[in-house]
Phi, psi and omega in degrees: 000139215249114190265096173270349171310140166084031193243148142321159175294314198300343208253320158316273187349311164329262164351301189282336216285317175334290205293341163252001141282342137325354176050069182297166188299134159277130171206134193246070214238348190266150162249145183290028163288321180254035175267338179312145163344050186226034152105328183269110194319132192258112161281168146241151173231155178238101172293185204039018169065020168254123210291169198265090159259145189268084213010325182205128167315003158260333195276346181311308187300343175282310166263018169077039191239127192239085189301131161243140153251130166215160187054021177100302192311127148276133155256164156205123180235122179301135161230141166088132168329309203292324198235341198303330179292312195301303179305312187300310201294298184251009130320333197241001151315293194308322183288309133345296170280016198025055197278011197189063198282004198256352183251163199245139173233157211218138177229115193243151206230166169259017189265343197086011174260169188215120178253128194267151175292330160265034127098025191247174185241100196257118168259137185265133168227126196340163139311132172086018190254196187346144186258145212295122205248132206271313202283132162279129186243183174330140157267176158294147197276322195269009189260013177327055181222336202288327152296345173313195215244285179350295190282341184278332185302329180251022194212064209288304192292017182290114178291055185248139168261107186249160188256141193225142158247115168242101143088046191047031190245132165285110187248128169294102140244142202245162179247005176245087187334302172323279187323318187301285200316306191297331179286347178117012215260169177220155178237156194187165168227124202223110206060025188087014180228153188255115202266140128255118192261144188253138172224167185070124173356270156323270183309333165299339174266332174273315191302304181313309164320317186277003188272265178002299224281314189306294193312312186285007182256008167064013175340306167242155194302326185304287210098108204266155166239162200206135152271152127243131205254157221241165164254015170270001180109345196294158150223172184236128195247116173264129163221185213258343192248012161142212202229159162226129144271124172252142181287086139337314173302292203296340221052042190235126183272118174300308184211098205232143178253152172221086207254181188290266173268173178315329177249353178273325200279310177303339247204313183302313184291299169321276173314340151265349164303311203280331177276324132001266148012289196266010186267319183286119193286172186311124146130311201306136184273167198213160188201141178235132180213172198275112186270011159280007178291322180310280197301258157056249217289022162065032203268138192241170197213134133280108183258147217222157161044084177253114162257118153267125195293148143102352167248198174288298186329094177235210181179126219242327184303124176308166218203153126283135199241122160250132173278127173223148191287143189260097158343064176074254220239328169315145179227129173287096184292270186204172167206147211248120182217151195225021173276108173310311187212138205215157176305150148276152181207133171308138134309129188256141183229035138207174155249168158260156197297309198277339178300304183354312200267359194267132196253019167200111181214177169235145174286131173257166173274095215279352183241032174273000181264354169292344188267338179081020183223173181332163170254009184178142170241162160265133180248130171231127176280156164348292172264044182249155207280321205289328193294347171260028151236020176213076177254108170269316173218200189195109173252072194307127182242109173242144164245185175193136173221204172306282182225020160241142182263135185215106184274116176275130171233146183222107172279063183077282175215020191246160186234080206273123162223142191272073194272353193235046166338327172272306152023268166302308146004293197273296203327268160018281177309287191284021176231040179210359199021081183033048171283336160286353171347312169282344178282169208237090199316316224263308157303189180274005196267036177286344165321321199269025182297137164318079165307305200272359145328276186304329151284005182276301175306330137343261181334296189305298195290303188295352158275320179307320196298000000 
């Protein structure tokens, strides 16, 4: 891949403007973690020479962007850290309503990466490098504004498909009818929940993309999770923190990505939709249904050949995944378990402020008796000396809520919870010699913290015992 980092502006500018009248190659390897806020120049280009506007020339100044022309091209090339999400978020709004249907914007990085104004993750690569890849991918996760109920209401003809929860139901609804029609879709009811069947390839393939693109942009607040299940028995299990395919019959996981950060866990997702897909013979149906009704009802699948892509870390052995029931405002992502056989264990659904500092104490469960489970645990917090040391095994938790992170780890009979997220961070950074630079401290999106640190770190102290 061609390292445009340490270029000038005007000679990047060059550069990029080369490579996308080459109709650069889509290949889908980079992460869109470093289109992000860390310090590193963002271009936007704009085509046809019609400048990208952005409702006022105060707010471009606001949002730190600096026009150039080259090559016929209106530019803005972005500085400084701090706002490039919020200008990228309402770059791809403007773009999205088509308020400028005729220009394509394009955010080109000195890393050689490029995020297309639809939303496709374009990395520039030489002439004559890849052969050129067609699927349209993911938006940003953190542009949840491009999809709001708000912005589709006043903007019917956005050719978006959206997922909504009413009344515990997941409903598929588009605001462009046309659009609805051409993927094939049928709406139908089925057990008291409202369905949609996908029928065609093509369109199954495209629509499935626009599935992605909802979830991972965070459409509903909750965090909605969705299967989507084949009519051979397969589902496809969607969260906000990657994809699993299951054998729905056997209960055996074909296939689950788990990825580190934010653009590898996106990319990751992608690639099992799409192997999904292709996987599916022609004609063959899809049914999308709310798969936290599953997770409810406290329902558990044995699963197999568990991997995390892009680590060390695997594990071959059959595992139990226990759906154990979601507690108020937590919302259940995924778990990650290497236990042949494991404990039900309560969601805690707060800590306390002053507990922080206590490095072992027990908690009660204020739902333990809606839940049907112990009233108590034991907790080792974060700085406590003790947590890397009777790691036998190892069960990974991510949760979310409003404005807590919560990493579960389950240890023999101990419950490790992570209460200080910036903390662990700063930890991180400095023992990862700064792979984190790029996250993004500052949202809500702490979930996505370097999951496979902590088992690699695992891994180490049960090699030292």
């Amino acid at each position: 891949m061609k390292v445009l980092s340490g270029m000038h502006d005007e000679e990047f500018c060059h550069a990029a403007c080369k490579f996308f009248r080459q109709k650069v190659d889509m290949c889908l390897q980079s992460a869109l973690a470093e289109v992000r806020g860390d310090g590193r120049e963002t271009i936007i280009i704009v085509e046809n020479s019609q400048p990208f506007h952005i409702s006022q020339a105060k707010n471009m100044a606001i949002m730190g962007f600096e026009q150039k022309d080259v090559e016929g091209r209106s530019m803005r090339i972005f500085h400084g850290p701090g706002t490039d999400v919020q200008a990228i978020s309402h770059a791809f709004v403007r773009s999205r309503r088509g308020e400028k249907s005729s220009v394509s914007t394009t955010l080109y990085t000195k890393l050689g990466m490029a995020v297309h104004g639809n939303m496709q993750i374009i990395p520039i690569v030489p002439e004559g490098g890849q052969e050129e890849i067609t699927h349209n991918l993911i938006a940003l996760s953190h542009s949840k504004t491009l999809l709001s109920d708000e912005m589709l209401s006043k903007n019917p003809d956005v050719p978006a498909v959206v997922i909504k929860k009413q009344e515990g139901r997941v409903v598929i609804d588009d605001c462009n009818e046309a659009f609805r029609e051409a993927f094939g879709w049928t709406d139908f009811s089925l057990e008291g929940r409202t369905v949609s069947l996908l029928t065609g390839p093509e369109s199954r393939k495209k629509l499935l993309l626009s599935l992605v693109d909802c979830a991972m942009t965070g459409i509903d607040d909750d965090g909605c999770v969705m299967a989507l299940y084949t009519s051979d028995g397969r589902a496809l299990v969607c969260s906000l923190e990657g994809f699993a395919v299951i054998d729905s019959k056997e209960h055996r996981l074909l296939k689950i990505e788990i990825s580190v950060m934010e653009g590898p866990m996106l990319l990751s997702a992608a690639h099992a939709a799409l192997d999904l897909c292709e996987r599916l013979e022609d004609g063959s149906k899809m049914i999308v249904m709310d798969y936290m009704e599953e997770v409810k009802r406290g329902k558990q699948q044995k699963i197999e050949d568990v991997r995390i892509r892009g680590g060390k870390l695997e594990a071959s052995r059959t595992c139990t995944i226990s759906l154990i029931p979601v507690l108020d405002e937590l919302t259940f992502k995924l778990c990650f378990v290497t236990l042949e056989n494991i404990k039900e264990v309560e969601l805690l659904r707060s800590c306390s402020e002053d507990s922080k500092a206590v490095g072992c104490c027990q908690a009660d469960c204020a739902e333990a008796e809606r839940s049907d489970l112990s009233s108590s645990m034991q907790l080792m917090f974060y700085n406590a000396p003790e947590v890397w040391k009777t790691h036998s095994s190892l069960m990974l938790w991510v949760l979310r809520s409003e404005n807590l992170v919560r990493s579960w780890l389950w240890e023999t009979d101990i419950l490790t919870v992570v209460v200080n997220p910036q903390r662990l961070i700063e930890k991180w950074r400095s023992e990862t010699a700064g792979q984190l630079l790029s996250c993004d401290t500052s949202s809500r999106h702490l979930w996505m913290l370097k999951m496979i640190y902590v088992a690699e770190k695992v891994k180490e102290e049960e090699e030292k015992r």
